[in-house]
C-alpha beads as a LAMMPS data file, in Angstrom:
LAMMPS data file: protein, C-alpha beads

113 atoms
112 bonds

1 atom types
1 bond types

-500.0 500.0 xlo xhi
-500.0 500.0 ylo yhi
-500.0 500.0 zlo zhi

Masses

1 110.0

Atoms # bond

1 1 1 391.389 -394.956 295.857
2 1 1 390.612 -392.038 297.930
3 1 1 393.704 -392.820 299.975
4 1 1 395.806 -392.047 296.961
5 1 1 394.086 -389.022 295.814
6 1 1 394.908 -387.553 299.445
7 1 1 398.450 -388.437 299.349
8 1 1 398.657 -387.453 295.777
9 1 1 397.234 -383.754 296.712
10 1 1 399.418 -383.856 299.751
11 1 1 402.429 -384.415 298.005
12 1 1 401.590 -381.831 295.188
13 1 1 400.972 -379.322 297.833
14 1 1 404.023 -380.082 299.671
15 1 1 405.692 -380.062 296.755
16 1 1 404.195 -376.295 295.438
17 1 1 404.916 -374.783 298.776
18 1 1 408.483 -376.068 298.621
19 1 1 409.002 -374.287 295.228
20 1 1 406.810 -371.380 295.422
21 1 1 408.476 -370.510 299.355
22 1 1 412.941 -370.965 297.747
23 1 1 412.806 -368.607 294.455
24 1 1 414.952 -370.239 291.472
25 1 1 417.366 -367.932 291.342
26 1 1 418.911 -368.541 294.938
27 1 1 416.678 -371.600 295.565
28 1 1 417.388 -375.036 295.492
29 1 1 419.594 -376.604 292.621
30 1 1 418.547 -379.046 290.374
31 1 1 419.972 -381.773 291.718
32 1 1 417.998 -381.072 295.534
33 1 1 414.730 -380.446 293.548
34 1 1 415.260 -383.639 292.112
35 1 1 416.062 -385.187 295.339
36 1 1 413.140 -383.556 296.814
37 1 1 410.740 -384.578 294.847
38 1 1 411.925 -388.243 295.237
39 1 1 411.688 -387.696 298.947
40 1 1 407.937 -386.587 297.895
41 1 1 406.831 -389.766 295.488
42 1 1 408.354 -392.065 298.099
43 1 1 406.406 -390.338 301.323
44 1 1 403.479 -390.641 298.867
45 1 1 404.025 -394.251 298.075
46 1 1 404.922 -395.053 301.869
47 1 1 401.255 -393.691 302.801
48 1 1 399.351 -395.238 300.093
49 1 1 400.869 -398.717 301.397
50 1 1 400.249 -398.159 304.749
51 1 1 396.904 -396.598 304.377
52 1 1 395.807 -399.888 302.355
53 1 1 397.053 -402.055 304.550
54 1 1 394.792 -400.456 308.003
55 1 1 391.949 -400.131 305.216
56 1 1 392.034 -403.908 304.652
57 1 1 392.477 -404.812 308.483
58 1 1 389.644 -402.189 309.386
59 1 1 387.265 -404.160 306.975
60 1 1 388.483 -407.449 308.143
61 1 1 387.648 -406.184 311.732
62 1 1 383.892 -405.313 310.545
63 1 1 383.041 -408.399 308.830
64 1 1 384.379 -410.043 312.279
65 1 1 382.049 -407.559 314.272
66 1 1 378.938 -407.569 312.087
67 1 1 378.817 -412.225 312.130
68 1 1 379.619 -411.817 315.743
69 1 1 376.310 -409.188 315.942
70 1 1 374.638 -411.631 314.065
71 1 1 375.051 -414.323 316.306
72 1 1 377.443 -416.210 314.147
73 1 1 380.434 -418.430 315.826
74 1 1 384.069 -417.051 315.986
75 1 1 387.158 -418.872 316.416
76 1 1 389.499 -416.535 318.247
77 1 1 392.819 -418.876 319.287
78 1 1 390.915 -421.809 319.198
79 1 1 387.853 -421.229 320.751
80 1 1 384.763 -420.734 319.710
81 1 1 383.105 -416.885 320.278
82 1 1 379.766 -416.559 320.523
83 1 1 377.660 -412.938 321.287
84 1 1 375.703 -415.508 323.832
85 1 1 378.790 -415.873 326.179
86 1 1 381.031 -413.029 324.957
87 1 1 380.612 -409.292 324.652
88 1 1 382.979 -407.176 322.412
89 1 1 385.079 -404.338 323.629
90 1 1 384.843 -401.687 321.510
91 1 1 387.771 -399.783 323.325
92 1 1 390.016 -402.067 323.138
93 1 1 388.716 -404.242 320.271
94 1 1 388.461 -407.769 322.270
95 1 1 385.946 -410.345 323.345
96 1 1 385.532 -410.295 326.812
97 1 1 383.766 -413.286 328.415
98 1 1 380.325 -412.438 329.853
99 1 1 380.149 -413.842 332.881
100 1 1 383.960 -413.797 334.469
101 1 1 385.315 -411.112 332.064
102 1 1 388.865 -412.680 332.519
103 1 1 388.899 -414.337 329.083
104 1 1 389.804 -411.864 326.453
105 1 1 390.457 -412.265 322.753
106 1 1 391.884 -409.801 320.322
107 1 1 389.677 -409.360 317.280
108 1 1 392.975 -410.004 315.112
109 1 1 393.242 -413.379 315.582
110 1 1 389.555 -414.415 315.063
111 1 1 388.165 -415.519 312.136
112 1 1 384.372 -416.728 311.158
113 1 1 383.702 -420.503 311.969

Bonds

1 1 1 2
2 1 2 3
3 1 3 4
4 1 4 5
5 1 5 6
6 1 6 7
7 1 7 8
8 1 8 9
9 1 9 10
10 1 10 11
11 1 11 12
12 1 12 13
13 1 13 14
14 1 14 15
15 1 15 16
16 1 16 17
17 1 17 18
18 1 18 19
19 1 19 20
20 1 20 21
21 1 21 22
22 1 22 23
23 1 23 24
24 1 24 25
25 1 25 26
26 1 26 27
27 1 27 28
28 1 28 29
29 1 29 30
30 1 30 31
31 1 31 32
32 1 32 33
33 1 33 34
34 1 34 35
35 1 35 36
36 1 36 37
37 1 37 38
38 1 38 39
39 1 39 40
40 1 40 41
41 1 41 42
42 1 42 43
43 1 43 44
44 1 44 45
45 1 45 46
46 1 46 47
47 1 47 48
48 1 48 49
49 1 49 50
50 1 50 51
51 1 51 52
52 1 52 53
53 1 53 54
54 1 54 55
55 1 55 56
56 1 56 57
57 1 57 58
58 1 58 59
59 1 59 60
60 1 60 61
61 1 61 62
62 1 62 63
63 1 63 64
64 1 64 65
65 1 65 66
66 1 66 67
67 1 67 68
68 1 68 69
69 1 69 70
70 1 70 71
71 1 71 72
72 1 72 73
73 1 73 74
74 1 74 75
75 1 75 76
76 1 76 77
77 1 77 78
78 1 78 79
79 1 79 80
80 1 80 81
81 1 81 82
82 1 82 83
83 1 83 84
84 1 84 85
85 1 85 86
86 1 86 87
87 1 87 88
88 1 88 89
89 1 89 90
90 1 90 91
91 1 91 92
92 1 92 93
93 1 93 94
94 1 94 95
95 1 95 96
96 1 96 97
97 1 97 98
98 1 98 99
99 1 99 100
100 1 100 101
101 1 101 102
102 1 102 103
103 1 103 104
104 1 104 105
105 1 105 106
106 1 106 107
107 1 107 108
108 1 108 109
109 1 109 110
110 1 110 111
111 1 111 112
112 1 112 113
């Protein structure tokens, strides 16, 4: 929700800038200020999308994180995670085997077991 309020007051103040900077009288015609404020709602709505789709990952990601701190078993490409042989990246967001440190797993393809 707070995602959209940002893009909505983004937009608006795009939008209010726009207008206040091109005076009507040798501004923009109707037909750009109409065009304009399509280009606005669609930025908006491109935003809102993308901004719920990283929210949804990011809390994916932290579920993930907070059973693997809690000793819980992750399968990450078909093996099995645990915080007793692995260690998480935080850098790079992977799980780095403990004792080699050549296996790594992304956090994206784990899930809880």
């Amino acid at each position: 929700m707070i995602v959209l309020i940002r893009a909505v007051l983004a937009a608006i103040l795009l939008m209010t800038l726009v207008f206040v900077l091109y005076p009507k009288s040798g501004g923009f015609t109707l037909a750009r200020r109409i065009i304009i404020g399509i280009s606005a709602l669609l930025l908006v709505g491109i935003t809102v999308i993308y901004e719920m789709g990283y929210t949804k990952k990011s809390e994916l990601n932290r579920e993930l994180l907070n059973a693997f701190s809690q000793n819980q078993t992750l399968i990450c490409s078909g093996h099995e995670i645990t915080s007793d042989n692995f260690t998480f990246v935080v850098g790079t967001q992977v799980f780095a085997h403990k004792s080699t440190g050549e296996i790594i797993f992304s956090i994206d393809n784990c899930e809880v077991k």
